[in-house]
C-alpha positions as CSV (number, residue, x, y, z in Angstrom):
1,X,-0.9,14.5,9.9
2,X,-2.3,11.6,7.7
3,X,-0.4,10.2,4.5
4,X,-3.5,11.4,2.5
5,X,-3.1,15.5,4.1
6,X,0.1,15.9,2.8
7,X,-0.6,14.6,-0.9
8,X,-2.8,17.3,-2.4
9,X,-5.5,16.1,-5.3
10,X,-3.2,18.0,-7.8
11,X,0.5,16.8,-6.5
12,X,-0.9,13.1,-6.4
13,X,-2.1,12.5,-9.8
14,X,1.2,13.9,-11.4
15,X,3.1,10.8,-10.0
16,X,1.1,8.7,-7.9
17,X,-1.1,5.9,-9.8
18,X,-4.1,4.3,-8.3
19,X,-4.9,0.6,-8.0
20,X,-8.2,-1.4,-6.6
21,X,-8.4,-4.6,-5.0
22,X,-11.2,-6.6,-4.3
23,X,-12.3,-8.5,-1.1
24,X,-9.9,-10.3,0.6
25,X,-7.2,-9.7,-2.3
26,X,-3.4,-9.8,-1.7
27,X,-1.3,-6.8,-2.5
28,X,1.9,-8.4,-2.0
29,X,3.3,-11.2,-0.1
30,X,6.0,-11.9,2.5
31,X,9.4,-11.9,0.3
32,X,8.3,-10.2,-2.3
33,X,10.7,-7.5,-3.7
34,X,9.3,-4.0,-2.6
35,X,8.6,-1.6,-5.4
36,X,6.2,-0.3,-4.0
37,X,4.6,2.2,-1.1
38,X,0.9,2.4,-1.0
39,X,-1.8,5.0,0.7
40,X,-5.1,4.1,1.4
41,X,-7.6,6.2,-0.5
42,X,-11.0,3.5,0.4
43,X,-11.2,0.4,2.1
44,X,-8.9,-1.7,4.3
45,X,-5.7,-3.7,4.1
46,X,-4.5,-6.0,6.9
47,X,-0.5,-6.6,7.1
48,X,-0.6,-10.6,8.1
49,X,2.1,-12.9,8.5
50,X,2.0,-17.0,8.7
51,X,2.9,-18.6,11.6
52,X,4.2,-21.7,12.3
53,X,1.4,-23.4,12.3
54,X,0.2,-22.6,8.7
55,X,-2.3,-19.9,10.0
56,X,-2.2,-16.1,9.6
57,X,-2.4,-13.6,12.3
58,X,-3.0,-10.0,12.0
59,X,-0.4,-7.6,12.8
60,X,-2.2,-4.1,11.8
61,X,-4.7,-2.6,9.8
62,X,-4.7,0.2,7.3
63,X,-6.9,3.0,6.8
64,X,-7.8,5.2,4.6
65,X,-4.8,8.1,4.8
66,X,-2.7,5.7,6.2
67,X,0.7,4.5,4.5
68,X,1.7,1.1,4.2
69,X,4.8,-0.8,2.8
70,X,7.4,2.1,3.3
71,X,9.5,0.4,4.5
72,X,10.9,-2.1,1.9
73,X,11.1,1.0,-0.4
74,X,13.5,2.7,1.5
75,X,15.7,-0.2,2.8
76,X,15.3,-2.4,-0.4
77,X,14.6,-5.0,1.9
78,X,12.5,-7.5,0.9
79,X,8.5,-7.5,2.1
80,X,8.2,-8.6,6.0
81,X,4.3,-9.2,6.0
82,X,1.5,-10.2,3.7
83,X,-0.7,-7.3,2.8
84,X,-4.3,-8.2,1.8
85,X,-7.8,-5.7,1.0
86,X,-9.8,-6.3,3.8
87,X,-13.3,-5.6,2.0
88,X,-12.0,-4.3,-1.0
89,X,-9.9,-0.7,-1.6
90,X,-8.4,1.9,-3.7
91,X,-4.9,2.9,-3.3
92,X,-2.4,5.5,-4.6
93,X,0.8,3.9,-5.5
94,X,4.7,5.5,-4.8
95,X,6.9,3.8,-7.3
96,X,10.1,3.2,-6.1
97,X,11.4,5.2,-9.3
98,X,9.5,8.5,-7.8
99,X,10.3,8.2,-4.5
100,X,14.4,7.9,-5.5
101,X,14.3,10.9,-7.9
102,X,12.5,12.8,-4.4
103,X,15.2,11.6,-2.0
104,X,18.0,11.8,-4.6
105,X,16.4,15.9,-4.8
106,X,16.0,16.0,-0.8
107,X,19.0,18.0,1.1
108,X,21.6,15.3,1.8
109,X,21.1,15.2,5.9
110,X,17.5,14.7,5.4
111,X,18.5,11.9,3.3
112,X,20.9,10.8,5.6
113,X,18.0,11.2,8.3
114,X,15.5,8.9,7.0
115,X,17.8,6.0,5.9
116,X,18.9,6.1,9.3
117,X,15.4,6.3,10.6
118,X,14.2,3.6,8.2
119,X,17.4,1.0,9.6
120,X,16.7,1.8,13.2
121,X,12.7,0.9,12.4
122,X,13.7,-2.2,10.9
123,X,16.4,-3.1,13.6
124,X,13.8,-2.8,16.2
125,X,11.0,-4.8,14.3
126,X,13.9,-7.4,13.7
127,X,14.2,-7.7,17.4
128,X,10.4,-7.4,18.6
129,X,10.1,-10.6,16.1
């Protein structure tokens, strides 16, 4: 199931907030503090990362109903990749404020459950890197 099929029209504008970004815009950058989770409502984003070389290669792309920069949220680690608007988009925003009072609600295993699944993502992206 996509990010966008489980936030219903109603649920969403109660505490998500939308932003747009223009053509070839950046969201956030690599190191930034993450505050923020972000689901694609129209458009693209591209997660990119500099090499050494000074050039930027393209590790994914984001569609819409697809969920990007989850994972700095939940870890409070900082931002591993650029994201940038492809052609432009519109994106619902999960504070980090909204998405602690839900997890701070959540039964304590499931909580347990996805901080554990959120270190073992980061482990393994650590070591793919």
């Amino acid at each position: 199931m996509s990010a966008s099929g489980l936030l219903s029209e109603k649920a969403s504008t109660k505490i998500l907030n939308r932003e747009s970004f223009g053509p070839d815009t950046v969201i956030f950058k690599e190191g930034d503090r993450g505050v923020k989770a972000y689901v694609v409502t129209r458009g693209t984003v591209d997660i990119v990362t500099k090499t050494v070389d000074g050039k930027y290669k393209k590790l994914k792309s984001f569609n819409e109903g697809e969920m990007f920069g989850e994972m700095s949220l939940l870890n409070g680690e900082k931002r591993s990749a650029h994201a940038i608007s492809k052609d432009g988009c519109e994106l619902l925003v999960v504070e980090q404020t909204v998405l602690k009072e839900k997890l701070d609600a959540a039964d304590p295993f499931i909580k347990f459950w996805i901080e554990f699944l959120s270190e073992r993502i980061r482990d393994m992206s650590k070591r793919v890197s």
